[in-house]
C-alpha positions as CSV (number, residue, x, y, z in Angstrom):
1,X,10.3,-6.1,-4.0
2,X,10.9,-9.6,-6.0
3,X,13.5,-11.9,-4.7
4,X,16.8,-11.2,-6.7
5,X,17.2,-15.1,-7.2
6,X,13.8,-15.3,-8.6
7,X,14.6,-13.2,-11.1
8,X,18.0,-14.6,-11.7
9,X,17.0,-18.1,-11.4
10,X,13.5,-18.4,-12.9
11,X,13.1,-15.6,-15.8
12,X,10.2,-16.7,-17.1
13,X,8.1,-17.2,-14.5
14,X,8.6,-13.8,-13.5
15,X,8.2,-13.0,-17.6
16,X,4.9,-14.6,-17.7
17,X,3.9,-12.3,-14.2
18,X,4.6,-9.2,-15.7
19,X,3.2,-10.0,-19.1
20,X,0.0,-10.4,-17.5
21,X,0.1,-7.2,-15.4
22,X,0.9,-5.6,-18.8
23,X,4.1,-4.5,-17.9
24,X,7.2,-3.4,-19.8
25,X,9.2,-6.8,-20.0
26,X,12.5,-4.5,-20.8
27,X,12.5,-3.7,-17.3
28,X,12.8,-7.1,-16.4
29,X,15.4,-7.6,-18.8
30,X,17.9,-4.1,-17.5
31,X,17.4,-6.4,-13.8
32,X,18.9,-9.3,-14.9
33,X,21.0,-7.7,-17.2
34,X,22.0,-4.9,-14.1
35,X,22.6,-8.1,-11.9
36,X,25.1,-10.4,-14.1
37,X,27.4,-6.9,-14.7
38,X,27.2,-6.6,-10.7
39,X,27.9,-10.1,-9.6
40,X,30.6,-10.1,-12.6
41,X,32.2,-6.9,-11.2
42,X,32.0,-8.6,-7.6
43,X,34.6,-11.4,-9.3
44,X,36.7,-9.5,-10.5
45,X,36.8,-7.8,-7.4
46,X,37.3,-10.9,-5.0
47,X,40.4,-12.5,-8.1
48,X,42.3,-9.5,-8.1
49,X,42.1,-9.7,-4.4
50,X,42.8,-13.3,-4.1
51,X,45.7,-12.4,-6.3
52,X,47.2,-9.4,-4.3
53,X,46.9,-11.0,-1.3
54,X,49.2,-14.0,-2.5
55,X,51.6,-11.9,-3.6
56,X,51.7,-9.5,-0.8
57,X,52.6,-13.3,0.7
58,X,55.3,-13.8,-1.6
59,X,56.9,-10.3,-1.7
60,X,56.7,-10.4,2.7
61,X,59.1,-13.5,2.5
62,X,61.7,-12.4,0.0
63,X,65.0,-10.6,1.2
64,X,65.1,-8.2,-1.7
65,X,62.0,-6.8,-2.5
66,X,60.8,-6.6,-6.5
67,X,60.0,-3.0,-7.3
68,X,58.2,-4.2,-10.4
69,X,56.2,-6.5,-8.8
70,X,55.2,-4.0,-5.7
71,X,54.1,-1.8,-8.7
72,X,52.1,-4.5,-10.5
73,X,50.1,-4.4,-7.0
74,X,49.6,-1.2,-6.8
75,X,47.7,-0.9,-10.0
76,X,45.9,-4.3,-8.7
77,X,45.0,-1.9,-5.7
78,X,43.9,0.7,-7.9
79,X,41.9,-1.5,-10.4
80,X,40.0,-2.5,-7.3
81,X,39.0,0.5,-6.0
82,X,38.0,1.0,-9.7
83,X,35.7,-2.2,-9.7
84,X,34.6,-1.0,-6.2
85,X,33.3,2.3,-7.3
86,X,31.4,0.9,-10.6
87,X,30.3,-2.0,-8.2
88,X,28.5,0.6,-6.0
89,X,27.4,2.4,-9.3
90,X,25.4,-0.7,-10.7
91,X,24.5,-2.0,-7.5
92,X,22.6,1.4,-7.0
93,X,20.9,1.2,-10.3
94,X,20.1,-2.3,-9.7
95,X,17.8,-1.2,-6.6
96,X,16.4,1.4,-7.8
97,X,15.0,-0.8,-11.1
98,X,13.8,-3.4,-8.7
99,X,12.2,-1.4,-6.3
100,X,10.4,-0.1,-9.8
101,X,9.2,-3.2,-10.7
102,X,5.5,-4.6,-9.2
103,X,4.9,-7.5,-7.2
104,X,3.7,-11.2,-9.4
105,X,-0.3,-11.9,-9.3
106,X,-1.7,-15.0,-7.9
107,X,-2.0,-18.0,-10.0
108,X,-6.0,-17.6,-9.6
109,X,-6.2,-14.1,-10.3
110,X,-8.2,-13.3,-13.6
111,X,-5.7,-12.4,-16.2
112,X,-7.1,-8.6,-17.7
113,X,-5.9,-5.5,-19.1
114,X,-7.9,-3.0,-17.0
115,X,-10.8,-2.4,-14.3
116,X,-13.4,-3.9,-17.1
117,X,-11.9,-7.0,-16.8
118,X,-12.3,-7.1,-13.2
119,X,-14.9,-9.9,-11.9
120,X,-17.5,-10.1,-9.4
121,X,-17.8,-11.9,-6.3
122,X,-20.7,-11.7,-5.0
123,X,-23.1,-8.8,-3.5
124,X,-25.2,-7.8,-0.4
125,X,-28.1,-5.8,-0.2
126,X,-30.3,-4.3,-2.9
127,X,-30.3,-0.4,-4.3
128,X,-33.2,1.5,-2.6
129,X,-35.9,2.4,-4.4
130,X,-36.9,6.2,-3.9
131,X,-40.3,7.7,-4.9
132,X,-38.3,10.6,-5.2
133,X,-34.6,11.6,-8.0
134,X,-32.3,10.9,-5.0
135,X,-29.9,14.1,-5.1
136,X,-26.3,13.6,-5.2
137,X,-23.9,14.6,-1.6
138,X,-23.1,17.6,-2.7
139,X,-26.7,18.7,-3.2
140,X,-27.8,17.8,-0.2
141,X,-24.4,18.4,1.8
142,X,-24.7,22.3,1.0
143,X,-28.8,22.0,1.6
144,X,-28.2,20.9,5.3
145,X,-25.2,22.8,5.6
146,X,-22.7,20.0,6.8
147,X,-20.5,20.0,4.0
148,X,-19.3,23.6,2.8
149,X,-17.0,23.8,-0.5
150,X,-16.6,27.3,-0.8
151,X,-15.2,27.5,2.4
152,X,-12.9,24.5,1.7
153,X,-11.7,26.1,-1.3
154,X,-11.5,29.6,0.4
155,X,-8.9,27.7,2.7
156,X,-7.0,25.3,0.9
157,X,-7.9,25.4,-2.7
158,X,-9.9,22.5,-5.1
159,X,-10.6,19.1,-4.2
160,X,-10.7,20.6,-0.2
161,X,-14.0,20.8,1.7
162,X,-15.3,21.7,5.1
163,X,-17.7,19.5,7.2
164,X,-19.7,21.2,10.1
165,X,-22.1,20.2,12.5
166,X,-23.7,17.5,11.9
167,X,-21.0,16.3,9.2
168,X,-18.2,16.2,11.4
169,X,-20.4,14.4,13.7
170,X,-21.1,11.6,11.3
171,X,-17.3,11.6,10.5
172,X,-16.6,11.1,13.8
173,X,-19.4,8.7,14.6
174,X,-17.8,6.3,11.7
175,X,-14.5,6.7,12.8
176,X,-15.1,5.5,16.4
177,X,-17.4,3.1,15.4
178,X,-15.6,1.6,13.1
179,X,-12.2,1.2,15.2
180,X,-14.6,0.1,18.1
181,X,-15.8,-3.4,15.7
182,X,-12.4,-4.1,14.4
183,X,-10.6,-3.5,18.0
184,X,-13.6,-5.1,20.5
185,X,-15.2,-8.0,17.6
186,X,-12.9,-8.6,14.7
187,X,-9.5,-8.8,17.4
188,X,-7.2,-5.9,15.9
189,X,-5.0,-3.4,18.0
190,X,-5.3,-0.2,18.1
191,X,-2.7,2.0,16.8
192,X,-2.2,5.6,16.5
193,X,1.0,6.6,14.6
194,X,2.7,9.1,13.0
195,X,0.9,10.8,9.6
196,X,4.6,12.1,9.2
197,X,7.3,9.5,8.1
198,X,10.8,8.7,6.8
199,X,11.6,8.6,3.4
200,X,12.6,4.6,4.1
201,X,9.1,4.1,5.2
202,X,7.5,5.0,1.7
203,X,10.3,3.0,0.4
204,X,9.2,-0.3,2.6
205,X,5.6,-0.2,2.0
206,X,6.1,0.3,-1.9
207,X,5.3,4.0,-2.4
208,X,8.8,4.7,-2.9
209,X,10.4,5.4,-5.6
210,X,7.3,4.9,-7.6
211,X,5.1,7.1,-6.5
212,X,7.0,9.9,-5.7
213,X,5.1,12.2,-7.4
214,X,1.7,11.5,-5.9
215,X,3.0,12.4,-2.3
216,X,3.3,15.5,-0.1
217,X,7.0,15.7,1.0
218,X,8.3,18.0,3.2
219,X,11.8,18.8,1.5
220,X,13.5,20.1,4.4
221,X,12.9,17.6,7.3
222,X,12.9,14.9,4.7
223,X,9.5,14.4,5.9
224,X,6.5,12.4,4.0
225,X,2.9,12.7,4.5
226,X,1.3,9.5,4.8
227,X,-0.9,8.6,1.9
228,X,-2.4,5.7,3.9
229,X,-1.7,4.1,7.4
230,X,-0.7,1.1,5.7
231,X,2.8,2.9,5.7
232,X,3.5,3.8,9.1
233,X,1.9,0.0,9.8
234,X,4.0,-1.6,7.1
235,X,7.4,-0.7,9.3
236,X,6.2,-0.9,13.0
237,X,8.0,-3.8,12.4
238,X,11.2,-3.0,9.6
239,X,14.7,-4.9,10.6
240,X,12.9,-6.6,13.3
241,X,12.8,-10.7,14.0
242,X,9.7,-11.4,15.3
243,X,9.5,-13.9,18.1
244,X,7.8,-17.3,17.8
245,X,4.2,-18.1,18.5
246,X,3.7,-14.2,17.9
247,X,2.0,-14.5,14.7
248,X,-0.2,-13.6,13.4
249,X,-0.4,-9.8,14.1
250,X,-3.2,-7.2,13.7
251,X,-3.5,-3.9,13.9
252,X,-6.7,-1.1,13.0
253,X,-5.6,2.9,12.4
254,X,-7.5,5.7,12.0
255,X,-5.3,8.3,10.3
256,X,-5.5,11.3,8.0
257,X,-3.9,10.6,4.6
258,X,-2.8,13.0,2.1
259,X,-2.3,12.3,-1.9
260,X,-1.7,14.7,-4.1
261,X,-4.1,12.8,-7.0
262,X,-2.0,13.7,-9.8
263,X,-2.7,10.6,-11.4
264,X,-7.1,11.6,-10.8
265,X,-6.3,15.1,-12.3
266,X,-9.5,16.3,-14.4
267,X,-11.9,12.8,-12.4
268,X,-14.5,13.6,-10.0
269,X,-14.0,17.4,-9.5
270,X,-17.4,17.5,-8.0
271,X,-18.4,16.2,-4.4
272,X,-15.7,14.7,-1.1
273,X,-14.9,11.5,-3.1
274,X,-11.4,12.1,-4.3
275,X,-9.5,14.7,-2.2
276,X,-5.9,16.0,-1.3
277,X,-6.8,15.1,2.5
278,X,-9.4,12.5,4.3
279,X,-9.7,10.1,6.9
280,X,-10.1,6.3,6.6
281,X,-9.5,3.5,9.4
282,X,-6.9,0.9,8.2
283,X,-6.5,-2.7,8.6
284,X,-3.1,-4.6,8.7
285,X,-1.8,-7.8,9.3
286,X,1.3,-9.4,9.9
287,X,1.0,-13.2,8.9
288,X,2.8,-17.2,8.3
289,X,3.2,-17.6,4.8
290,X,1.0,-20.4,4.6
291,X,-2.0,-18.4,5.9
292,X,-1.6,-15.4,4.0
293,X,-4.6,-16.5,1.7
294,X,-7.4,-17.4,4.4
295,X,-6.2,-14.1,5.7
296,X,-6.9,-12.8,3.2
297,X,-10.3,-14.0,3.0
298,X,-11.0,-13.0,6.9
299,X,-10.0,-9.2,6.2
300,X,-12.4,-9.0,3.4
301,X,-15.1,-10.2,5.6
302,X,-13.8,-7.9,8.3
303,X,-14.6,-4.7,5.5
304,X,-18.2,-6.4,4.4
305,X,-19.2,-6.8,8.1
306,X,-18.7,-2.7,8.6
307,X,-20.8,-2.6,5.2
308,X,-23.2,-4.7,6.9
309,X,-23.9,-3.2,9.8
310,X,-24.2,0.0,8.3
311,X,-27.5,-1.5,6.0
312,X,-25.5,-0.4,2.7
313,X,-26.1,-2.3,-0.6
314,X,-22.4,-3.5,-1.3
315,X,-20.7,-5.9,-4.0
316,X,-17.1,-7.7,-3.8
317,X,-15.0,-7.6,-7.0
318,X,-11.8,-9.5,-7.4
319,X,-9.3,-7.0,-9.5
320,X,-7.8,-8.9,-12.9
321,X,-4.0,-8.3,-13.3
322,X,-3.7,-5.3,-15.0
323,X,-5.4,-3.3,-12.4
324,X,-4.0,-4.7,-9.2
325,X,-1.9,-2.5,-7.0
326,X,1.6,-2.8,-7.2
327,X,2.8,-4.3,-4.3
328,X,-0.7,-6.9,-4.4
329,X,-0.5,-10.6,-5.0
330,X,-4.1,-10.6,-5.0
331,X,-7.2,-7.8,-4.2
332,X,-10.4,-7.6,-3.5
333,X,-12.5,-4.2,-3.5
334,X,-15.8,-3.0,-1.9
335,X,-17.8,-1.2,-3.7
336,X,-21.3,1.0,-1.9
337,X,-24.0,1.8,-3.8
338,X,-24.9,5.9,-4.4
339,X,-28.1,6.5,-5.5
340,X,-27.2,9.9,-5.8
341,X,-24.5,10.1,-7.8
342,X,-25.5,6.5,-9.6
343,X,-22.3,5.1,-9.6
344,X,-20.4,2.2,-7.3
345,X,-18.1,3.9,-5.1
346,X,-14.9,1.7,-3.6
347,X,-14.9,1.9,-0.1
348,X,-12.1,-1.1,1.0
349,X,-9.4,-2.4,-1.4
350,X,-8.1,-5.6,0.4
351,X,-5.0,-7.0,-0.9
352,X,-2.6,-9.5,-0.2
353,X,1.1,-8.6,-0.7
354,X,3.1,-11.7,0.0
355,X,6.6,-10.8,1.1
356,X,6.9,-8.2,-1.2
357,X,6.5,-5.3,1.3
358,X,8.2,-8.0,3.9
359,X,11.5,-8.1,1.8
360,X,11.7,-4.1,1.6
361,X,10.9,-3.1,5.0
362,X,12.9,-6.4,6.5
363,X,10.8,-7.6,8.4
364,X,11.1,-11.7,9.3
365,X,9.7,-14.0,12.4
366,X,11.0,-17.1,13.5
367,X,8.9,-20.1,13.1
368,X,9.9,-21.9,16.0
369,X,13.2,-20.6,18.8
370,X,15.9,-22.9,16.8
371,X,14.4,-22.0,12.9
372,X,15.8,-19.5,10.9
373,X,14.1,-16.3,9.7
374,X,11.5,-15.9,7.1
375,X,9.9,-13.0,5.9
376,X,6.5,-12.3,7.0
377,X,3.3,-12.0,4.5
378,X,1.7,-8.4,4.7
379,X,-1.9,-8.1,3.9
380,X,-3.7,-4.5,4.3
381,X,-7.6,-3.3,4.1
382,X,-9.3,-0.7,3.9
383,X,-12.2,-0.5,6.9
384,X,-13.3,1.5,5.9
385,X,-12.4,4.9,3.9
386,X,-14.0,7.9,4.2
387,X,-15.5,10.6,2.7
388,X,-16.7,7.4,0.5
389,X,-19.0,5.5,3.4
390,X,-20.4,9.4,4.4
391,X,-21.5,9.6,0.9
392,X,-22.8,6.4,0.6
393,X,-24.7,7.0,3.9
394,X,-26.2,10.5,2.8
395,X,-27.5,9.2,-0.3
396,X,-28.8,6.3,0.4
397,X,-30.6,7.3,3.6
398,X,-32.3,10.6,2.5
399,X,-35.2,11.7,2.9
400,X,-37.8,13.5,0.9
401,X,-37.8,16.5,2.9
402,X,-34.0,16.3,2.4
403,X,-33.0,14.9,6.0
404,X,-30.8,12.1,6.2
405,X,-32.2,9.4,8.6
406,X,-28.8,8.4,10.7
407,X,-28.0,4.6,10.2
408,X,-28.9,2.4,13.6
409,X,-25.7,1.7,14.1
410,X,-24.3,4.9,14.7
411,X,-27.0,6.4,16.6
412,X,-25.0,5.6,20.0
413,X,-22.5,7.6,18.4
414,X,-23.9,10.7,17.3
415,X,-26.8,10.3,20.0
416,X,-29.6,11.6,16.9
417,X,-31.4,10.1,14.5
418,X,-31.5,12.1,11.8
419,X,-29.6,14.7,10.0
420,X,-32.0,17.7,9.0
């Protein structure tokens, strides 16, 4: 979340933020408006105190003890508990608006109502030219019999699949070879954690209260699934002071996540790119302040080098404000080339957060053993998401005779070289 004293302090900076993330300024206005009724109750609160406590002074030293005056401070006691109740009251509202409200884009990110506006960066690799109509996944998924929907939907219902074979292999084969670059070459540690979390968890890496209705809770337990490691990641750390010279901090995941795609309802029906449940290996870092943006810049590369050494035609976009994430200061995405289904499909979204997440989950380091504590910077990547990269792979790698030729840099994972 924003810094209270931001808000308080410097209006229309944050104004200007949310005006170019197309926001609803009102909601900026019920926060400032929540916090002057707070901090005036809080007064009130701390006078009629002051007060009672000088006359509990006074009536402790007199012989004869004023009945009117003991009464006078019991309805002072009374008003307080009063002021103390409708404190708790607004101070609860007051949370739950600024935990609504999205984090401020970079000065340098393009201003923009929507993805249109979005730029490019730059791209690697050329579209391959077939001298055949390159089928789309699903085609040729079914054809080799290592993707089956009906059998997904059989168990589960729509937007569920089952990979076999020679699917899960190349499932797999990503997986491990992915986690294996970012763990051995790119310097990240491994972590397996949880796909089940607290409710504060969603709540410190910005899912909650949001996004409540995108997410698979278990109501009982007070369970959540994850939607993405970057939540159980987010609060390895929460109300923790990290130790000097610790920073910075990576770590890689491999995790299922689980969304319920309410907000996709009626997009992409067809195929394994949008789903209730898939895999993706997840990139995190724990960072100074002042190199949250050249961190930012590493991660991407980080993604684009997985891109690489799969041989897949990729291009870098930098999202405009109005269709950054919420808790970004700043993204980049990765998007693959399908031949099959002719569209760009995102396969990283690499975002800077600032100490938006930081503030949330509470999560601070000490600079040197004598400083106090700062928040940390958060920054999170995709690297990479699946079912996206196996789609990308299967289309742009097929064969006429409808076999997929395995890319040369999983072959030591899946010990083949082709799919037929």
């Amino acid at each position: 979340m924003l810094d209270i004293k931001l808000i308080r302090d410097n209006p229309d900076t944050v104004f200007k933020a949310m005006e170019k993330r197309g926001e609803d300024l009102d909601q900026v206005r019920e926060i400032i408006d929540l916090d002057n009724t707070y901090r005036q109750l809080l007064k009130e609160a701390e006078t009629l105190r002051a007060r009672r406590n000088d006359v509990s002074k006074q009536i402790s030293h007199m012989k004869d003890k004023p009945a009117d005056l003991i009464a006078e401070m019991r309805q002072v006691g009374d008003r307080i508990t009063g002021i103390e109740a409708e404190a708790n009251q607004v101070a609860g509202r007051l949370e739950d608006k600024s935990l609504r409200l999205p984090n401020m884009p970079a000065e340098d990110v393009p201003v923009g109502k929507d993805a249109a506006d979005n730029r490019e960066v730059r791209s690697w690799g050329k579209p391959k030219g077939f001298t055949f109509d390159p089928l789309p996944h699903w085609e040729l998924g079914e054809k080799l019999g290592i993707i089956d929907f009906q059998r997904g939907v059989k168990l589960s219902g729509t937007r569920f699949y089952v990979l076999s074979g020679l699917g899960s292999q190349l499932q797999r084969a990503l997986i491990n070879f992915m986690l294996d670059t970012h763990s051995k070459q790119h310097g990240y540690t491994e972590i397996y954690p949880p796909f089940m979390v607290k409710r504060e968890c969603l709540v410190g890496s910005s899912n909650l209260p949001k996004f409540a209705d995108n997410l698979y809770h278990d109501a009982e337990e007070d369970y959540w699934f994850i939607p993405t490691a970057e939540v159980p990641l987010t609060n390895l750390h929460r109300d923790e002071i990290i130790p000097p010279a610790t920073l910075p901090i990576y770590y890689v995941s491999h995790t299922s996540c689980f969304r319920r795609e309410k907000m996709a309802a009626g997009k992409d029906t067809r195929g394994i790119k949008r789903g209730h449940q898939f895999e993706k290996v997840e990139m995190y870092k724990f960072v100074e302040p002042e190199t949250s943006d050249g961190e930012l810049t590493r991660l991407v590369a980080d993604a684009e080098d997985i891109c690489q050494k799969l041989g897949l035609p990729y291009h870098v976009i930098q999202l405009c404000t109005g269709d950054l994430g919420f808790a970004a200061v700043k993204t980049f995405d990765i998007e693959m080339w399908a031949p099959g289904c002719k569209e760009w499909l995102e396969v990283s979204s690499c975002s800077n957060c600032g100490d938006f997440q930081a503030r949330r989950a509470n999560v601070r380091y000490r600079p040197d053993p004598e400083a106090k504590p700062r928040l940390v910077h958060t920054l999170n990547g995709s690297g990479l998401a699946l079912p996206r990269v196996m789609i990308a792979i299967m289309e742009n790698y097929q064969q006429a005779d409808g076999s997929i030729v395995v890319p040369e840099a999983l072959i030591p994972y899946m010990n083949t070289t082709i799919i037929r």
